[in-house]
C-alpha positions as CSV (number, residue, x, y, z in Angstrom):
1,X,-7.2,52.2,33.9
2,X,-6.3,49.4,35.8
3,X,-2.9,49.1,37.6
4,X,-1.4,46.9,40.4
5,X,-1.9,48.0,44.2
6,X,0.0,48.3,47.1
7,X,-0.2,49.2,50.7
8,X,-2.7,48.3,53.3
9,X,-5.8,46.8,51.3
10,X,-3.5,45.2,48.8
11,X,-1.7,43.6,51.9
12,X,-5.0,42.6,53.7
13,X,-6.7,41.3,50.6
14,X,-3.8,39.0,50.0
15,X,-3.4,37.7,53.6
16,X,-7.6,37.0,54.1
17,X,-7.6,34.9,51.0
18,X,-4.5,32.8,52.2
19,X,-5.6,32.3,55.8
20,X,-9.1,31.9,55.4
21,X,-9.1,29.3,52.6
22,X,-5.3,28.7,51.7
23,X,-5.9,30.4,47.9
24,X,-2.4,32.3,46.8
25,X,-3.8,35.5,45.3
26,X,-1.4,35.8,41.9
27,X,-2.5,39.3,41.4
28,X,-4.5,41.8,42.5
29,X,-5.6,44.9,40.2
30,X,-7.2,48.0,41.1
31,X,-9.6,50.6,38.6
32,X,-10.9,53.8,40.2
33,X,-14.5,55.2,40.0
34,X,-15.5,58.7,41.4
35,X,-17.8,56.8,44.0
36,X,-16.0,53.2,44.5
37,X,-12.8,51.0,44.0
38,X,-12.4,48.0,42.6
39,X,-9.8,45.9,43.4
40,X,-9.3,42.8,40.7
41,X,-8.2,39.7,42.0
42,X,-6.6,36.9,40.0
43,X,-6.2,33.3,41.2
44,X,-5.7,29.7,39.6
45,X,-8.9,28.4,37.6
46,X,-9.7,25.8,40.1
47,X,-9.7,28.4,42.9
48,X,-12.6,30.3,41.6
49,X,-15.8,29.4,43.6
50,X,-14.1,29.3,46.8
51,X,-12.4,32.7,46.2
52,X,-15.6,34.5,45.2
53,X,-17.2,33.4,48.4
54,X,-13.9,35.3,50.5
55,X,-14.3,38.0,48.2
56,X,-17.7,38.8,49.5
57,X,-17.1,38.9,52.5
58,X,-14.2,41.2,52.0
59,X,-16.4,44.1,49.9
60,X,-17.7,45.5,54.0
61,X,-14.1,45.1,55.5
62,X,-12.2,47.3,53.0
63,X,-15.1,49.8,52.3
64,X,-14.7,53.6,53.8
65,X,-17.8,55.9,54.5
66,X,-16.7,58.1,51.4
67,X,-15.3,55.0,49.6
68,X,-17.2,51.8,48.6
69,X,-15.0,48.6,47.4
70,X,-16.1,45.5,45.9
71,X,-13.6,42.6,45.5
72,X,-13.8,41.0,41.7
73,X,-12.4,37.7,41.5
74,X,-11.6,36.3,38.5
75,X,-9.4,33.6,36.7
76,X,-5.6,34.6,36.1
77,X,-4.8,34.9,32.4
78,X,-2.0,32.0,31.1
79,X,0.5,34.8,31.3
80,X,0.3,35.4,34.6
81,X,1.0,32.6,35.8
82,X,4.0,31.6,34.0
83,X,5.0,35.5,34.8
84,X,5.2,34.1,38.4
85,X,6.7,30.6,38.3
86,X,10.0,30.4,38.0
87,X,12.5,29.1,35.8
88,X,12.6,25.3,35.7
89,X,15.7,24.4,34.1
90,X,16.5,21.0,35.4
91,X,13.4,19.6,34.0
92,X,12.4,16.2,35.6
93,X,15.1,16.9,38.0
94,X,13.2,19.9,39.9
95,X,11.8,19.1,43.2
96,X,8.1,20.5,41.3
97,X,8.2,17.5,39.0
98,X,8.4,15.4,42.4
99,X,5.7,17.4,44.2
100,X,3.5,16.8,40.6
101,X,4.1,13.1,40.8
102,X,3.3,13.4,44.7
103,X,0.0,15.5,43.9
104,X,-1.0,12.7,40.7
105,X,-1.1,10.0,43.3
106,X,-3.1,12.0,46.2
107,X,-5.6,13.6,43.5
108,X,-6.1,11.2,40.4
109,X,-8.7,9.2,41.9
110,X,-12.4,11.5,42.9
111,X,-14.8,10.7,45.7
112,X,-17.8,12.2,47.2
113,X,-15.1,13.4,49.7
114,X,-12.5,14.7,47.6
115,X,-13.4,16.3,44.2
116,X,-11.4,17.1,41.0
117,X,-8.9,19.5,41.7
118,X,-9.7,21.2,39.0
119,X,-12.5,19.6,36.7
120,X,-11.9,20.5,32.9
121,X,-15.2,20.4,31.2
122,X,-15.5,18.4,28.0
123,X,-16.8,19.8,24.8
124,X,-19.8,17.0,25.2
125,X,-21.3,19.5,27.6
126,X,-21.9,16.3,29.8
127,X,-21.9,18.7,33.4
128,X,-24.9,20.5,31.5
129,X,-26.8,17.5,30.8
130,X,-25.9,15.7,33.7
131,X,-27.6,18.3,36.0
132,X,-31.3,18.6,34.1
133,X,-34.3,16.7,35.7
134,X,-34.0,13.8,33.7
135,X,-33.1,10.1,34.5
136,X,-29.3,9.4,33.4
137,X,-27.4,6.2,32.8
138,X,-23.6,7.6,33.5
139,X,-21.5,5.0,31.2
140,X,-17.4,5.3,30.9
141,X,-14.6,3.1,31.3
142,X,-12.7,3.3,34.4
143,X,-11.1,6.3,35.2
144,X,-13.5,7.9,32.2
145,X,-14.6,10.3,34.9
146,X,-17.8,9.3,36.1
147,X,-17.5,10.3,39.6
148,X,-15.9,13.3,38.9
149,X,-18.4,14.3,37.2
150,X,-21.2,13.7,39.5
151,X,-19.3,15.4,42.3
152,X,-19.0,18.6,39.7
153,X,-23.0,18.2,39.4
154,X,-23.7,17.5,43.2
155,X,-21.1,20.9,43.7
156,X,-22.7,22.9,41.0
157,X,-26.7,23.0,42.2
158,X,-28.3,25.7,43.8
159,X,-29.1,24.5,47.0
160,X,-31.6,26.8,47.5
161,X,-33.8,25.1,44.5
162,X,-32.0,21.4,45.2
163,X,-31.4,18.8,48.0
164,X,-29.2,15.6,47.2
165,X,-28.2,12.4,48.5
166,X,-24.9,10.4,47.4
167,X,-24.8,6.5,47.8
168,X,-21.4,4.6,46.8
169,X,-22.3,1.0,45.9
170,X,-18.8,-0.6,46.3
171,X,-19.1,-0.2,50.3
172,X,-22.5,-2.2,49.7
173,X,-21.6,-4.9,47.2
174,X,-21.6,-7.5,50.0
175,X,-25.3,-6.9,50.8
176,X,-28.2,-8.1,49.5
177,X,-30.6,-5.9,46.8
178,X,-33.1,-5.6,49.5
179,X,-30.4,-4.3,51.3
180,X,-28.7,-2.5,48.5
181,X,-32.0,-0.5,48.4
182,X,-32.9,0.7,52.2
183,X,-29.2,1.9,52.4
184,X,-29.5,4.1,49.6
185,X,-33.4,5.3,50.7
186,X,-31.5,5.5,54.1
187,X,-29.5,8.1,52.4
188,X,-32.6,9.8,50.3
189,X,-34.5,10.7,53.4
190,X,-32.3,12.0,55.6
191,X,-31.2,14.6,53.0
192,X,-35.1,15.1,53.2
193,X,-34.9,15.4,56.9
194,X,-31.7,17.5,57.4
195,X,-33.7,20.4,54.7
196,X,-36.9,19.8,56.1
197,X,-35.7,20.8,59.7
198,X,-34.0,24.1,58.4
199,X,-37.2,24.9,56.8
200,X,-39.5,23.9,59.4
201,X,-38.1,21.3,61.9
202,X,-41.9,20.5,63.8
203,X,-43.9,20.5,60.4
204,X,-46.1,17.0,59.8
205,X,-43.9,16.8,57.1
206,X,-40.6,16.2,58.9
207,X,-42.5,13.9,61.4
208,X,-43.1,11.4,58.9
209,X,-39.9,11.8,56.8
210,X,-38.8,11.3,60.5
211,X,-40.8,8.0,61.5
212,X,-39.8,6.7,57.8
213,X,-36.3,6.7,58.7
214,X,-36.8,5.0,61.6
215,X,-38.8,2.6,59.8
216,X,-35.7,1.8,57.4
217,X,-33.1,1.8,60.0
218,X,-35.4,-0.6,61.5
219,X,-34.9,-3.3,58.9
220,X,-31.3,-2.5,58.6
221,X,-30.8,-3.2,62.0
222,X,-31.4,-7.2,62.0
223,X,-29.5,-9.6,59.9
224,X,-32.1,-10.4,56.8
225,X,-34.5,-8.4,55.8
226,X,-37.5,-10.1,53.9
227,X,-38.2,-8.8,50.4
228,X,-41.6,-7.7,50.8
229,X,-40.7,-5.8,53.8
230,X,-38.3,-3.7,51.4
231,X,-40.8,-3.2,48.8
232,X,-43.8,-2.3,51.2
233,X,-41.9,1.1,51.6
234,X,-41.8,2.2,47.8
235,X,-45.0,4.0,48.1
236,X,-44.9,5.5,51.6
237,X,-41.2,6.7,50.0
238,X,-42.8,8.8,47.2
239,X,-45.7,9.7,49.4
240,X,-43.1,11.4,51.6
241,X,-40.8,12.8,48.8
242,X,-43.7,14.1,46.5
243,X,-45.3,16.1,50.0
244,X,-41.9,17.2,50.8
245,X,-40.9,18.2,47.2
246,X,-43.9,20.0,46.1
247,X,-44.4,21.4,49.7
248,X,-40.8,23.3,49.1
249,X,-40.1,23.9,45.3
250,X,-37.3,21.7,45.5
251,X,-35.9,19.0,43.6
252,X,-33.3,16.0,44.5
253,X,-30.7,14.5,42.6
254,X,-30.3,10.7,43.8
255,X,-26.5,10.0,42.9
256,X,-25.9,6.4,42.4
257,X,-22.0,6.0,41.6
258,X,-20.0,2.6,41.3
259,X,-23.2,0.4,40.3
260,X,-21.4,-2.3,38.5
261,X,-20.2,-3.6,41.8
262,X,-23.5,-4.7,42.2
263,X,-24.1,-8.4,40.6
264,X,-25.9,-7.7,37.0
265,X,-28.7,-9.9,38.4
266,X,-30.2,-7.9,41.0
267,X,-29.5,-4.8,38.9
268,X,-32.6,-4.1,37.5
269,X,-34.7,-5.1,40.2
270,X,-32.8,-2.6,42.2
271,X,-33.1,0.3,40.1
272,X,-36.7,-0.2,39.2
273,X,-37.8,-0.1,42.9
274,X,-35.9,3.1,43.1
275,X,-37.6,4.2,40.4
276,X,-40.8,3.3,41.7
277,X,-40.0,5.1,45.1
278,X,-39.5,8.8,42.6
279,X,-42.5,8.2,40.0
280,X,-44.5,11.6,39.5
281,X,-42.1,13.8,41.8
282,X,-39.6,15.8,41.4
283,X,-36.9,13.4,41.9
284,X,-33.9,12.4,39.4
285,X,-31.4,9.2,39.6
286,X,-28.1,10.1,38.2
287,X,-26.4,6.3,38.4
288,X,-22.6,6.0,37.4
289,X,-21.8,2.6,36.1
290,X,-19.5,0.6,33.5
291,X,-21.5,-0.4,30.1
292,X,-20.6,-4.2,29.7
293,X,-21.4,-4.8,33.8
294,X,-24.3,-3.4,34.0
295,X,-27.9,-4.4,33.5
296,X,-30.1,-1.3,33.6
297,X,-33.2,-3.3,31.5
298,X,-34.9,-6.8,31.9
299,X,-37.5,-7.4,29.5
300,X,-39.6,-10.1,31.1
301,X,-40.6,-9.5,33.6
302,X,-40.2,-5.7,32.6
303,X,-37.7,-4.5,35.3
304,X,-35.4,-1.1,35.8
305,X,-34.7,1.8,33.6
306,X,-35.6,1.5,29.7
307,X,-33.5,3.7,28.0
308,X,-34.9,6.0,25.6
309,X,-38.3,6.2,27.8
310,X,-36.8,6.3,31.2
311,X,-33.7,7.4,31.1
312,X,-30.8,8.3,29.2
313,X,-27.6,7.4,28.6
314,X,-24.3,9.5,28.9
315,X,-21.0,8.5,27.7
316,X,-18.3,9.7,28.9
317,X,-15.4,7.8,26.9
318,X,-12.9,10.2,25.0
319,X,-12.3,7.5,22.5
320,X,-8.6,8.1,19.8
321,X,-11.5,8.6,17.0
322,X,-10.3,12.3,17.7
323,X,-6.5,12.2,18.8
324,X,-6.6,16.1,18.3
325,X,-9.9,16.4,20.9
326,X,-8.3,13.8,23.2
327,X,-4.8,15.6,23.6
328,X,-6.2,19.0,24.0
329,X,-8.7,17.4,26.6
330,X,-6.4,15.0,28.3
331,X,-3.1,17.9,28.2
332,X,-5.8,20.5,29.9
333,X,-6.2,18.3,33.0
334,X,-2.3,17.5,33.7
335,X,-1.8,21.7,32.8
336,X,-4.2,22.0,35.9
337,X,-2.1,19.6,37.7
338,X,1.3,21.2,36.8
339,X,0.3,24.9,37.6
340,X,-0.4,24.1,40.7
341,X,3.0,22.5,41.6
342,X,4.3,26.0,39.7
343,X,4.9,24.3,36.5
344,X,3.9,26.7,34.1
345,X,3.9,24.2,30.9
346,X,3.9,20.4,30.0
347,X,6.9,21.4,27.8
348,X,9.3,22.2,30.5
349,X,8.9,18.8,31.8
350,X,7.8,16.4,28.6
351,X,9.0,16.2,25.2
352,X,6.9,16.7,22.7
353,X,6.7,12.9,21.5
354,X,6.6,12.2,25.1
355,X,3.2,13.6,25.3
356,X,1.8,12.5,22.1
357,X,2.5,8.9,23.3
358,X,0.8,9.8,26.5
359,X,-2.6,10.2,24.8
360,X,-1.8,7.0,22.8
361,X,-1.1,5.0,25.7
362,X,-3.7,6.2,27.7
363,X,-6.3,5.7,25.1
364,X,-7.8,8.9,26.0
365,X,-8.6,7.6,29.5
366,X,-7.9,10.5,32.0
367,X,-6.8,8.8,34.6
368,X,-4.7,6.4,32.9
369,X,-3.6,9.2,31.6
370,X,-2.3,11.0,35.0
371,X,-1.0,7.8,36.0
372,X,0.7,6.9,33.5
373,X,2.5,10.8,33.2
374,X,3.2,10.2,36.9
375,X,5.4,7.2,35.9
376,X,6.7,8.3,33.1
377,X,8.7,11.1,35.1
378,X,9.9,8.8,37.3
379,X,11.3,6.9,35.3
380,X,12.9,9.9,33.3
381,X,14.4,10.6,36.6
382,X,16.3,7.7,37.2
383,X,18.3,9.0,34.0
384,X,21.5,10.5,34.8
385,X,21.3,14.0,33.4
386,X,17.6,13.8,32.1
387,X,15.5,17.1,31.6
388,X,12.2,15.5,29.5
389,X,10.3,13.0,29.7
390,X,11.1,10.9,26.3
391,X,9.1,8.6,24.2
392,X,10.5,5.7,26.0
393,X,10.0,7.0,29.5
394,X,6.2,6.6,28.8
395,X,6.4,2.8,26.9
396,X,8.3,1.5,29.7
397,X,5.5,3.1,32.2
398,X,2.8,1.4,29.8
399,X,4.6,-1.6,30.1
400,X,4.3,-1.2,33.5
401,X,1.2,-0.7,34.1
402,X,-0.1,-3.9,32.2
403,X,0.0,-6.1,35.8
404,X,-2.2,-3.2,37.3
405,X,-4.8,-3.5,34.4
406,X,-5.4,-7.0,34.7
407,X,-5.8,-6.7,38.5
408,X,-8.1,-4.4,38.2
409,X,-10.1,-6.7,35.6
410,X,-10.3,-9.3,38.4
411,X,-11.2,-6.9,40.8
412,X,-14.3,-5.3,38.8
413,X,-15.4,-8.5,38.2
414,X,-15.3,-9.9,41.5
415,X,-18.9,-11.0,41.4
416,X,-18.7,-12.6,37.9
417,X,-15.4,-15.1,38.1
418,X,-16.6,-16.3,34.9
419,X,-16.9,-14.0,33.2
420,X,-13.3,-12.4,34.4
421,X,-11.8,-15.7,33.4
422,X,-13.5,-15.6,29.6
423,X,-12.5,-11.6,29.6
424,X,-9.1,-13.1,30.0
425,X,-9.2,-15.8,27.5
426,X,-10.2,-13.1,24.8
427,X,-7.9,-10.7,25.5
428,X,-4.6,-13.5,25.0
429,X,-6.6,-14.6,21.9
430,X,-6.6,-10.7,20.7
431,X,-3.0,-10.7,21.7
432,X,-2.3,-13.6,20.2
433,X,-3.7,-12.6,17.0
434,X,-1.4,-8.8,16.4
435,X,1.6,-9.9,17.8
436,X,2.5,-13.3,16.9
437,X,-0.3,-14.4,14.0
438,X,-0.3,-10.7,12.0
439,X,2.2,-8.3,13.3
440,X,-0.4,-5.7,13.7
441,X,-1.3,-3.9,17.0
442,X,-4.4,-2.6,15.1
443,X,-7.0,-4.8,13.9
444,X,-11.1,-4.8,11.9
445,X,-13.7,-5.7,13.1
446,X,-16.5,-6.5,10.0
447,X,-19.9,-4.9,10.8
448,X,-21.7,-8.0,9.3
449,X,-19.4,-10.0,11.8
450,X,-21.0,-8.2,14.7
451,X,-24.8,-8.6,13.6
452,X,-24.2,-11.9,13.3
453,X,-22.2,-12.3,16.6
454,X,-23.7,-10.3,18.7
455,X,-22.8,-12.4,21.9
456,X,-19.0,-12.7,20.4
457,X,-19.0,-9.1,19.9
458,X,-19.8,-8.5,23.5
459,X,-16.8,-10.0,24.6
460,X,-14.8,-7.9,22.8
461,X,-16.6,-4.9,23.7
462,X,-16.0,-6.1,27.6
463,X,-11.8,-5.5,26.4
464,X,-13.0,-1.9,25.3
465,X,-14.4,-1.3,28.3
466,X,-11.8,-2.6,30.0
467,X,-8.9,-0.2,28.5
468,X,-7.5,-3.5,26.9
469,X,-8.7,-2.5,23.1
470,X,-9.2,0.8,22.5
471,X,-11.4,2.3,19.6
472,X,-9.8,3.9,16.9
473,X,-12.7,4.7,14.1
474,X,-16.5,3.4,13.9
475,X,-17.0,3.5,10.1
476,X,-14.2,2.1,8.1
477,X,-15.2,1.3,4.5
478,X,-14.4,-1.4,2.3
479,X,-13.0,0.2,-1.1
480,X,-14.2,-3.1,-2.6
481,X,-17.3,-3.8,-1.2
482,X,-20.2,-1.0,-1.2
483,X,-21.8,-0.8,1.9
484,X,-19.6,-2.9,3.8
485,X,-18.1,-1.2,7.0
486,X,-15.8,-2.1,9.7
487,X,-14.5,-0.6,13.1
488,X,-11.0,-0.3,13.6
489,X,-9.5,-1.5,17.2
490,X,-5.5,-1.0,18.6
491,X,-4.0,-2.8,21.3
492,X,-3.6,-1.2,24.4
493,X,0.1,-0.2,24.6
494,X,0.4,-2.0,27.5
495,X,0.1,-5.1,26.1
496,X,3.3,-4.6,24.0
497,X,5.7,-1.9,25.5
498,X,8.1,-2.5,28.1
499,X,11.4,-1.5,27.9
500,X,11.2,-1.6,24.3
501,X,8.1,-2.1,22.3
502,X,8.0,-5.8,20.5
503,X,10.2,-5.6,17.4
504,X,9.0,-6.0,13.8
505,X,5.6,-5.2,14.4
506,X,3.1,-2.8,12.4
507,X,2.1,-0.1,15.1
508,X,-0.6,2.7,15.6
509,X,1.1,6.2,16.8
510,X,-0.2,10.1,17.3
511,X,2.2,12.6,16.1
512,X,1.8,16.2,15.3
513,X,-2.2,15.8,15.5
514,X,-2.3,12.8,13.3
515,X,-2.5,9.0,13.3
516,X,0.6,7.3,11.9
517,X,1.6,3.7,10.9
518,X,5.1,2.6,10.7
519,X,6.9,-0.9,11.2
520,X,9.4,-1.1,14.0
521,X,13.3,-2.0,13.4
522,X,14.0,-4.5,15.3
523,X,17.6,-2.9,16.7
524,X,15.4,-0.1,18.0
525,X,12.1,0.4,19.5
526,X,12.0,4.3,18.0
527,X,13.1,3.4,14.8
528,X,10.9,2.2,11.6
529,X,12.6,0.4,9.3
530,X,9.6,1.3,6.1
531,X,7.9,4.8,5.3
532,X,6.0,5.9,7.9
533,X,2.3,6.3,6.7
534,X,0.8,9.6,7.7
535,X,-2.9,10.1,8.5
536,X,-2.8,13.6,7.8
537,X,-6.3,13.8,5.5
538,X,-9.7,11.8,6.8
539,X,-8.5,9.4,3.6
540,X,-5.1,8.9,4.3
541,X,-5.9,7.7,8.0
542,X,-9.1,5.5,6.5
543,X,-6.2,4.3,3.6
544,X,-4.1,3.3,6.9
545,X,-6.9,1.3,9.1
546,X,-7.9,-0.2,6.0
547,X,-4.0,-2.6,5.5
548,X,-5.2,-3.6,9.5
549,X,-6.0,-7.3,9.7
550,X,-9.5,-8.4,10.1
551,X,-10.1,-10.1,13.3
552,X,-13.0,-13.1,12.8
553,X,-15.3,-13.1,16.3
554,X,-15.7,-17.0,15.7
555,X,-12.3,-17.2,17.2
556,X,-13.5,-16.5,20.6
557,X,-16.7,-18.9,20.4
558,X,-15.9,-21.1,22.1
559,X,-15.5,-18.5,25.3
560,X,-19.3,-18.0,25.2
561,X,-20.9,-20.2,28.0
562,X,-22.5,-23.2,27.3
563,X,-26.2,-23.2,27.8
């Protein structure tokens, strides 16, 4: 029978999890055996792995001669933790809604440094895949989750079986490739070093895992390094890792994350000498990178990773094809977030419209997502008397945000002004075409249109990429035409919400787990002035994409660049 505990051990359990890793116990359980005790302890989800290490160390301190103890950890049930939060009946107004938006800004974005606070695992089972000895091409928008999920993959190996290295490319996208590519060996061997001098520090092994290093800081430390100099090292590199590797048992895991800040020219060069450094050991690349910049593939001369032989590809977009998968994943992460302010539910803080707009306007991006709840409550704050978070809370935070969006366009393409100034011409043609031309914030794309187009496609799909478009459905049929097929596109939000969304205008919404289609009144941005279409059967929401306008891809021609 288990029951709650008091007295010393309950007291001393409680105080060495809080001062020797800062992890509030919410509960702690006991259940009696003739020969031992243990005692249950229940913390927050993300609080876990560190707990169970405390835990262990605990199961000697509490033990007696003539009683044994072990400490359990394990996660607290969603009752308990609303048991223990209190009330929060002012809503938006509570100092926790301020310390979420505080905690949104510190935590939304994950480095090497700081992980997830809590990383919710997707139903993709991308964590599982991510971590097998296999080449991987990590694809998502930003703020998909690419690094956070590489830092859950670099957390989650054994290291006794596993050695990494960890090489951000935004700090090198100044240098040159031959550059590029003895800072990131310069990080591959000295994870090599550091485990080869815990396992045996004079071996012939760490000598010349040793004298390679020195070899590579060598051509770091003058201006230019000569390409051939760079290259002469791939095969002393996997002479060094394959001895090292099979020497051990071990494997590495070579995380590559922000490659698109790398110019798409040098791209595949860089990856195939990396490659070319790991043939035939026991060596993975695990590179994080955004589809439309990157260039994993040259075909002549063959260069970098071919997918489908080398490596394979990952996606990590949560597209709106599945509102009902990208709420429940999207609302999982914030619930992390909230809980740990002491916010026991989304619903004490958002209405429920509030939050179906969120997954809307965030187009299943998760951190566009965080962001764009942090704003809405802020804005819900500046009402006098406001509890929720409303519907328009979260388009005038879309609205908002569109400025931010387009910076960030300029800034991921850096490298490539012109092809940041084309992504801009397409996306006012785009907007040109469902606000003022059609009245539509959704729009088809014709399947045949895209064989045909495949360069004009692309520069559409660079607006996906780019959180500007966001995909609604792959496989839209044409009632009239067998066999033909379109994919069905929406604005982003942004680009039509701000105080009030653009009047008279046919838009796409989520409610109640399905899409919806109404035209907005003009006296009211919350308002639709015709029946509002419900999507609530796979027919009825192909019946609504299918009234979308078609958007031709000869209208942005002439963006393609002149050869």
């Amino acid at each position: 029978m288990s029951k709650p505990i008091y007295g010393d051990r309950s007291s001393h359990i409680k105080d060495a999890f809080q001062q020797r890793a800062g992890i509030r116990v919410v509960e702690v359980m006991v259940r009696e055996y003739p020969d031992e005790t243990n005692y249950i302890v229940y913390v927050r989800e993300a609080d876990v792995a560190e707990a169970a290490v405390v835990g262990n160390d605990l199961d000697e301190e509490i033990s007696t001669p003539g009683d044994r103890a072990f400490v359990i950890v394990r996660k607290a049930p969603d009752e308990l933790l609303e048991k223990e939060m209190k009330p929060l009946s002012a809503g938006v107004q509570d100092s926790r809604s301020v310390d979420l938006t505080n905690l949104i800004s510190a935590r939304s974005r994950v480095s090497e440094i700081q992980p997830s606070l809590s990383y919710v695992k997707d139903a993709d089972r991308n964590l599982f895949a991510v971590t097998t000895p296999r080449h991987h091409l990590i694809f998502g928008r930003r703020g998909a989750g690419k690094s956070a999920l590489l830092v859950e993959a670099k957390r989650s190996l054994d290291e006794n079986s596993n050695i990494s290295s960890w090489s951000n490319m935004q700090t090198l996208r100044n240098e040159k490739s031959n550059r590029v590519f003895l800072f990131i060996l310069e990080d591959i061997i000295q994870a090599v070093i550091t485990r080869q001098q815990r396992i045996q520090s004079a071996s012939s092994i760490s000598v010349g895992a040793t004298e390679l290093n020195d070899e590579i800081r060598g051509l770091l430390s003058v201006d230019s390094t000569a390409d051939d100099l760079a290259t002469r090292l791939i095969p002393k590199v996997q002479r060094v890792l394959k001895r090292f590797l099979d020497s051990n048992g071990l494997r590495i895991y070579i995380f590559v994350d922000d490659f698109y800040y790398l110019p798409r020219k040098d791209q595949p060069m860089i990856l195939d000498m990396l490659h070319g450094c790991i043939r035939d050991c026991n060596a993975w690349l695990k590179v994080a990178s955004i589809r439309h910049l990157t260039r994993w593939w040259q075909s002549a001369p063959p260069l970098g990773l071919q997918t489908m032989h080398d490596a394979d590809l990952l996606d990590l977009d949560v597209t709106l094809q599945d509102p009902g998968r990208a709420k429940r994943f999207l609302e999982n992460i914030l619930t992390e977030y909230a809980r740990h302010v002491g916010i026991p539910s989304l619903t004490r803080i958002f209405s429920s419209t509030a939050l179906d707009r969120l997954v809307l306007a965030s187009g299943g991006v998760p951190r566009d997502y965080l962001i764009l709840a942090q704003n809405s409550i802020q804005r819900a704050q500046r009402r006098q008397n406001a509890k929720l978070v409303g519907v328009q809370d979260v388009n005038q935070a879309a609205g908002d945000a569109a400025q931010a969006k387009v910076q960030e366009l300029e800034e991921d393409m850096a490298s490539d002004v012109a092809s940041a100034t084309r992504t801009l011409a397409a996306l006012k043609k785009v907007r040109s075409f469902c606000l003022e031309e059609t009245s539509h914030t959704y729009f088809l794309i014709s399947y045949r249109d895209k064989e045909n187009l495949p360069s004009n496609y692309n520069i559409l799909t660079d607006l996906l990429d780019l959180r500007l478009i966001h995909l609604v459905d792959d496989g839209v049929s044409d009632p009239h035409a067998a066999g033909h097929r379109f994919e069905a596109y929406m604005l982003d939000l942004s680009q039509f919400s701000g105080s009030r969304l653009k009047r008279g205008i046919h838009i796409l919404d989520y409610q109640g787990g399905n899409i919806i289609s109404k035209k907005i009144r003009g006296s009211s941005s919350s308002k639709s002035d015709s029946p509002v279409k419900v999507g609530d059967t796979p027919l009825k929401a192909i019946a609504i994409l299918r009234t979308a306008p078609t958007f031709a891809l000869e209208r942005v021609g002439d963006l393609l660049p002149q050869i």
